[in-house]
C-alpha positions in Angstrom: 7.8 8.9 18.2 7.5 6.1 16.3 5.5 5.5 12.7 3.9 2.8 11.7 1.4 2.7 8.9 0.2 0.4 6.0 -0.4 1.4 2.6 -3.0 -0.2 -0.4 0.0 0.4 -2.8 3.1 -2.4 -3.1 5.8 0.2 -3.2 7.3 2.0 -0.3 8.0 5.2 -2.0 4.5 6.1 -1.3 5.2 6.7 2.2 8.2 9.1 1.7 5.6 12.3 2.1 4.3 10.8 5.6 8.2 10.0 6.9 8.9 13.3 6.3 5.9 14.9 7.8 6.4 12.6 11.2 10.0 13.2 10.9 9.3 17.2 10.9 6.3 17.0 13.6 9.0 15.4 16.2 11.7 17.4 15.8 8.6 20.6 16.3 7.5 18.9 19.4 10.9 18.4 20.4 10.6 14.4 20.4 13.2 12.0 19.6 12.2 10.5 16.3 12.5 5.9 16.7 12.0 5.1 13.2 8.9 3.8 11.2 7.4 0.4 10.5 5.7 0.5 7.2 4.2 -2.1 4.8 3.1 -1.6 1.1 0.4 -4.2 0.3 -0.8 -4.0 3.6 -4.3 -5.2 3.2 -2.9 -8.9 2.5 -2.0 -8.9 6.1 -5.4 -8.9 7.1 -6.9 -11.5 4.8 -7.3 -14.8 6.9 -6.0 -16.9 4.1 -2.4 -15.3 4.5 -1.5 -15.6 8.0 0.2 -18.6 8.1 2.6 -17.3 4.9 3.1 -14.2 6.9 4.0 -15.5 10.0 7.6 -14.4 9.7 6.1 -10.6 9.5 4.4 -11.1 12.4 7.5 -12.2 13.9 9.5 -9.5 12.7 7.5 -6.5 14.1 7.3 -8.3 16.9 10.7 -8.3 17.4 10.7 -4.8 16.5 8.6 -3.9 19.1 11.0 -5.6 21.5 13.9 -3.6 20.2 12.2 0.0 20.9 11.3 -1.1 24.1 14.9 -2.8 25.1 17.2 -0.7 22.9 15.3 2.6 21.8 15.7 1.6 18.2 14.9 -0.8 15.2 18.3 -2.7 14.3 19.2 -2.5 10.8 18.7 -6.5 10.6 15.1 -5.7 11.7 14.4 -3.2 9.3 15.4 -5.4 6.5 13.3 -7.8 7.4 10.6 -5.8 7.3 11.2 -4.8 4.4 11.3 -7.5 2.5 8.3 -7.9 0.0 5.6 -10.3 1.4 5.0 -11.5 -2.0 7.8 -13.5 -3.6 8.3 -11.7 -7.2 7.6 -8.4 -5.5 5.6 -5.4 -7.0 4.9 -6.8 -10.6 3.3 -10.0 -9.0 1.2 -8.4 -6.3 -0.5 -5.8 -9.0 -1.2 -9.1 -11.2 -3.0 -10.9 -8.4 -4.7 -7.7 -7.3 -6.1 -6.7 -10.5 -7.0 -10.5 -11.3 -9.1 -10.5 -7.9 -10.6 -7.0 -8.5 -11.5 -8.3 -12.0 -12.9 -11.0 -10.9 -14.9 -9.2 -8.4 -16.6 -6.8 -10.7 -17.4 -9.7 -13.2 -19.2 -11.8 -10.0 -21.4 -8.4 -9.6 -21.7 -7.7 -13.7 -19.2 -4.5 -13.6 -16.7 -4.5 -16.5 -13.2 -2.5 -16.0 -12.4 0.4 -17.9 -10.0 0.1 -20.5 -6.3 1.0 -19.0 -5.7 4.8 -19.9 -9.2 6.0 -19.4 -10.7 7.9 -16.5 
């Protein structure tokens, strides 16, 4: 079995809960558990606009995919590779460009954001 999933969310300890789960659900089936490809800030990769700067993802899981198929694993190299953050300044920057576009956003379509601590 292998895992792969995207998440909204730039950090990758938001997947720990699914690893585990997929990690428990092989060993119950009686399957031998590959590894996981998994990519915080996944949206980005879909957005036209980025492909060209993410061309070395692309290449990475690519690679990856290669690997299972070949070796029955990931290398280590590999799985540092993927991951690294796909924005350079990591978390911090991504959640300043995502809440500058979602402000932007609500302002084109008259929507004002809540002030930060209120639900």
């Amino acid at each position: 079995m292998l895992l792969v999933s995207p998440c909204g969310f730039p950090e990758f300890d938001h997947f720990e809960p699914l690893v585990h789960y997929f990690q428990f659900f092989a060993r119950k089936l009686g399957w031998g558990y590959l590894g996981e490809i998994l990519r915080p800030a996944g949206e980005s990769l879909s957005e036209e606009q980025h492909q060209e700067t993410f061309a070395w993802y692309y290449n990475l899981v690519r690679q990856a995919g290669q690997e299972i198929v070949r070796q029955g694993r990931i290398t280590s190299e590999v799985q540092a590779g993927l991951r690294k953050d796909l924005f350079p300044g990591g978390p911090e920057v991504f959640r300043n460009e995502a809440n500058r576009y979602w402000s932007e956003t609500m302002a084109k379509f008259g929507l004002t954001p809540k002030p930060q601590g209120q639900v």
